[in-house]
C-alpha angles and dihedrals in degrees: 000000000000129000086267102061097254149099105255095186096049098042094047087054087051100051088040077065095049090055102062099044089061086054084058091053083042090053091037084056097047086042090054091234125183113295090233096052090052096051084048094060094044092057081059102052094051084047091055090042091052090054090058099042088047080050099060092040091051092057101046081061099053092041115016108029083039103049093049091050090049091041084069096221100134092199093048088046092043083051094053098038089056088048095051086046092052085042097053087045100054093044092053091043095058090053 
């Protein structure tokens, strides 16, 4: 695990996949594909995009917001707790 809380590697792949699926849209779109079909792929791709996010999310808690809440350091936890709830709220804002 890296400093961050999260797989790198995994994470990277992922995103690698990510990627080529958007070069598919981008090619869809070139081919003038069906509008449907298009939309279709798109919804895959921000679902795609939103596992990873929760991912990452998923592991700041376990590392990061954790371990400044273990360290007892009430500022450093304080710190961590109001990024996670900033976090939280711009993830659910952009759904």
């Amino acid at each position: 695990m890296s400093g961050h809380g999260y797989e790198k590697d995994a994470i990277v792949k992922r995103l690698r996949r990510i990627e080529g699926q958007v070069r598919g849209l981008e090619r869809m779109v070139e081919e003038d594909r069906y509008c449907i079909d298009v939309l279709t792929q798109i919804s895959a791709v921000s679902t795609a995009l939103d596992s990873v996010a929760l991912k990452i999310l998923e592991d700041h808690v376990g590392h990061c917001v954790s371990g400044a809440l273990a360290s007892g350091d009430p500022e450093e936890a304080a710190a961590k707790t109001e990024e996670l709830l900033a976090a939280v709220q711009r993830f659910s804002r952009s759904r």
